[in-house]
C-alpha positions as MATLAB code, in Angstrom:
seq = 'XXXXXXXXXXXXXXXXXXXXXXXXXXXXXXXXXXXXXXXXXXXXXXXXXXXXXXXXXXXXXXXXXXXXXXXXXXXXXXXXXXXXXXXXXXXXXXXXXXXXXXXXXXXXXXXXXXXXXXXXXXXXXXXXXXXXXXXXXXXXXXXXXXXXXXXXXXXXXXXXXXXXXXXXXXXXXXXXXXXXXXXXXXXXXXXXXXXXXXXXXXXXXXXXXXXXXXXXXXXXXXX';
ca = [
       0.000    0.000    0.000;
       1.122    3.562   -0.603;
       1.986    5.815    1.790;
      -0.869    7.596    3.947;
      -0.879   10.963    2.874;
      -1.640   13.694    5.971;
      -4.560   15.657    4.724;
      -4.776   19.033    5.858;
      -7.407   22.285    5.276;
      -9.797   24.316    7.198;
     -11.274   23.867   10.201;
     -14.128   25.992   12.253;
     -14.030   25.282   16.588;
     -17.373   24.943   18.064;
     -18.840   27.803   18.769;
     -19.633   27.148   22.193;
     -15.957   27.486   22.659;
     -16.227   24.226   24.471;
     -14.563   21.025   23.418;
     -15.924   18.826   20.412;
     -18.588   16.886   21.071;
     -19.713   15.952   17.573;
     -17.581   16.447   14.239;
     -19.039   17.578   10.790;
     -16.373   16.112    7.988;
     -17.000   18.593    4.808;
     -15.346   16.471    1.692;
     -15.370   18.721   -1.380;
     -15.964   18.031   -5.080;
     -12.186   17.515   -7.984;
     -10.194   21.206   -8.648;
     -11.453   22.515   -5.457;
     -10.031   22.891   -2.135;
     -11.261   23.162    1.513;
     -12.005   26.197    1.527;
     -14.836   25.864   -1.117;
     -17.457   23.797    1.868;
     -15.475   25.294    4.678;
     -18.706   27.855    4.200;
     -21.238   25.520    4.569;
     -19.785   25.301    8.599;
     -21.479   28.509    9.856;
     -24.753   27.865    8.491;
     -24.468   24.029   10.472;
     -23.279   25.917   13.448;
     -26.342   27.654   14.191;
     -27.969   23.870   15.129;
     -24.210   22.199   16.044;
     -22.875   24.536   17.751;
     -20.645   22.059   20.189;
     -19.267   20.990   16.809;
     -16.137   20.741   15.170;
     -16.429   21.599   11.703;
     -13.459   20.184    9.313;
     -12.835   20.428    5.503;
      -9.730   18.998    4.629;
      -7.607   19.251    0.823;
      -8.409   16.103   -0.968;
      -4.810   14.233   -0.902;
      -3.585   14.621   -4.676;
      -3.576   17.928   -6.476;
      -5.827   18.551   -9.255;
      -3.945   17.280  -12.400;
      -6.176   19.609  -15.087;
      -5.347   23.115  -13.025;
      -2.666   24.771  -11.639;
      -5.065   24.753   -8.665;
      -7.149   22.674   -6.503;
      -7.006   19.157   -5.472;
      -8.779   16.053   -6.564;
      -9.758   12.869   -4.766;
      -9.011   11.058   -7.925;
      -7.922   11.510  -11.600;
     -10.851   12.108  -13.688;
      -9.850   10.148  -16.163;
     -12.202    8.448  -18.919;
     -15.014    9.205  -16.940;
     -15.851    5.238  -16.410;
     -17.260    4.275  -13.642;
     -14.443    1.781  -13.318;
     -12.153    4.556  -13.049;
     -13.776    6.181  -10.349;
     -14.068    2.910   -8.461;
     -10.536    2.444   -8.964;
      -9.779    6.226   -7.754;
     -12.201    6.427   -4.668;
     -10.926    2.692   -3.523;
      -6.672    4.671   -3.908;
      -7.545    7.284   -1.935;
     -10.100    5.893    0.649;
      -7.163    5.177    2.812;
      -6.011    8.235    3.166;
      -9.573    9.611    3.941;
      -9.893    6.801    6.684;
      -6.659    7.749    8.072;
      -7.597   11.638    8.814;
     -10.999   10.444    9.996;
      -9.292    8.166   12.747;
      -6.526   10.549   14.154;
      -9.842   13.201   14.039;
     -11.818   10.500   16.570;
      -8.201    9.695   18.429;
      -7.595   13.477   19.092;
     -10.929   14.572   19.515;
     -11.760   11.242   22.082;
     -15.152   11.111   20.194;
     -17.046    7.803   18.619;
     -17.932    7.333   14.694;
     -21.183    8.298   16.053;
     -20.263   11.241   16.942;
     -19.003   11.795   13.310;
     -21.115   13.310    9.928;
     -19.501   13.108    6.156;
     -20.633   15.907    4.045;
     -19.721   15.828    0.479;
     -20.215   17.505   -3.027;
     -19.444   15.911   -5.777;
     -16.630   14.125   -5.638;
     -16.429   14.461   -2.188;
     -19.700   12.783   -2.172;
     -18.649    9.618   -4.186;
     -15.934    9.372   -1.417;
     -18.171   10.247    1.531;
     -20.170    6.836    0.465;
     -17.208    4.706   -0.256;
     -15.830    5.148    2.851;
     -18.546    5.536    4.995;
     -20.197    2.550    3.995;
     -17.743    0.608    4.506;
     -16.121    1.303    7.881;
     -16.618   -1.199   10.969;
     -18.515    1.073   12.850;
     -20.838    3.451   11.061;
     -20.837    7.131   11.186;
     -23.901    9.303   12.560;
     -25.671   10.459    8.700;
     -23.863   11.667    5.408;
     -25.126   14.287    3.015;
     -24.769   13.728   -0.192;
     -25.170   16.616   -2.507;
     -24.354   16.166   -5.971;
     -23.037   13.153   -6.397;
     -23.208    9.658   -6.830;
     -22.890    6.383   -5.512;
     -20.154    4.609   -7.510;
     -19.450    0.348   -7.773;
     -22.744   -0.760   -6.046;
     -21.851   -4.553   -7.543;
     -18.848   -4.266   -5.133;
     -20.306   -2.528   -2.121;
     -23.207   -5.276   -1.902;
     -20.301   -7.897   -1.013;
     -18.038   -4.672    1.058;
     -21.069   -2.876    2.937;
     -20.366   -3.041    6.503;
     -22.225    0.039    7.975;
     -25.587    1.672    6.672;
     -25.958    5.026    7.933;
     -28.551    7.440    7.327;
     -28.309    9.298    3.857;
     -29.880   12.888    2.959;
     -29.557   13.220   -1.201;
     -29.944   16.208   -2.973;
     -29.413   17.268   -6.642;
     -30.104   20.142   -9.093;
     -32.202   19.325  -12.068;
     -30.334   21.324  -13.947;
     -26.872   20.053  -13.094;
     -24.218   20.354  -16.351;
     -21.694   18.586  -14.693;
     -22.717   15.477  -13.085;
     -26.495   14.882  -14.478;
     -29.336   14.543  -11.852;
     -29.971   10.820  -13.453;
     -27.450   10.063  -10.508;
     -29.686   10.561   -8.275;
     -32.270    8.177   -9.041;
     -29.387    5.249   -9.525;
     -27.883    6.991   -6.069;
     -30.846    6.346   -3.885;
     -32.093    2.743   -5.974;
     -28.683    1.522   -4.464;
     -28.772    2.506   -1.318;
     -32.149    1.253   -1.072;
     -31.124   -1.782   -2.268;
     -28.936   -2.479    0.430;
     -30.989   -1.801    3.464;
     -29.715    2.513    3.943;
     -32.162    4.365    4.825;
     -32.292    7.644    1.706;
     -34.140   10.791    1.987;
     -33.724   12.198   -1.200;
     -34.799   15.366   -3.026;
     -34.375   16.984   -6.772;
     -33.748   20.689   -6.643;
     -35.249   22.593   -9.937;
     -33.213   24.817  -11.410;
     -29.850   24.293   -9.675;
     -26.585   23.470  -11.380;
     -23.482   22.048  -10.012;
     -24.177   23.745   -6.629;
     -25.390   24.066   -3.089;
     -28.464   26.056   -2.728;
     -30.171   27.783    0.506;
     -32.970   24.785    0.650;
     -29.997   21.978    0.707;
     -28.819   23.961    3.213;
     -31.952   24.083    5.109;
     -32.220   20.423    4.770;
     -28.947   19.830    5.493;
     -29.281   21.590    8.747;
     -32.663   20.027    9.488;
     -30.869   16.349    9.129;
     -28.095   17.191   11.132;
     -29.933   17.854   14.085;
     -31.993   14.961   13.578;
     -29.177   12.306   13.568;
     -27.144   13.727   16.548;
     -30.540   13.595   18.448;
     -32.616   16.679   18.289;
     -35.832   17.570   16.629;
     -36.882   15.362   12.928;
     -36.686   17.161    9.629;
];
């Protein structure tokens, strides 16, 4: 196995300016950075506010750009090659989530993956298929890569909230469908929801929702 690259990138402290007691992973989509979901942390804040937030640089850098970082090559666009890519760099996601629990002294239930994108095909991979399951993922704008493989490698079904514009010109919003069919498929409970009119984006209702499923999960009022 390769080396375990250290990820690093933003980070927001609770803003109870107490110690962690839950932590909000923000995984962001190929060419960006951590900065670009980094944003998304005050809006959670206002329901997690005893929560670390944390969106760190994907561990390669973006091989199209003189900026950014990527998860994985985007190669030919298969969805072999993104198998191939999220499987290479799950490790090193897996790695910063278990120093995070280690330093923080918290519990995978204590732990939510957010991701866009790419970050999103990673959030899946790796959180279905760690020992112990984490508290929810949201999943905007993604989708749900190798389920042939993950029926045999599925070893924790957490919560999923799913949300994609209809208008979406990068990855099209017939993910979704295929997205929460899998999932389904396997026993995870999906709440899912097409946005009309959004692109390749985050808008103020995901947000909302987002929000609303966070504080469901770590035990406060439903969405």
């Amino acid at each position: 196995m390769a080396d375990i690259i250290p990820l690093t990138g933003p980070a927001l402290p609770p803003a109870s300016g107490e110690p962690p007691k839950k932590i909000v992973l923000l995984l962001h989509g190929v060419g960006a950075d951590g900065q670009d979901l980094i944003g998304l942390a005050p809006f959670f804040q206002q329901v997690l506010p005893d929560a670390l937030f944390v969106a760190p640089n994907a561990p390669h850098p973006f091989d199209m750009a003189p900026m950014g970082y990527q998860w994985f090559p985007l190669g030919d666009f298969s969805e072999a090659h993104r198998l191939a890519g999220a499987r290479a760099a799950a490790p090193h996601l897996n790695a910063f989530m278990d120093l995070l629990l280690k330093h923080t002294g918290l519990t995978e239930a204590d732990m939510a993956l957010v991701g866009f994108s790419q970050g999103t095909m990673m959030a899946l991979h790796v959180g279905l298929r760690r020992e112990k399951p984490v508290a929810g993922i949201i999943a905007y704008s993604g989708m749900l890569l190798g389920l042939d493989a993950l029926k045999d490698e599925i070893r924790a079904r957490p919560p999923v909230l799913a949300m994609h514009g209809d208008a979406d010109e990068v990855l099209p919003v017939a993910s979704l469908p295929h997205l929460v069919a899998g999932l389904e498929s396997l026993d995870v409970p999906v709440d899912h929801e097409v946005r009309p009119g959004l692109g390749h984006g985050i808008d103020e209702q995901e947000i909302q929702r987002g929000m609303a499923f966070l504080t469901r999960i770590f035990g406060g009022a439903a969405d």
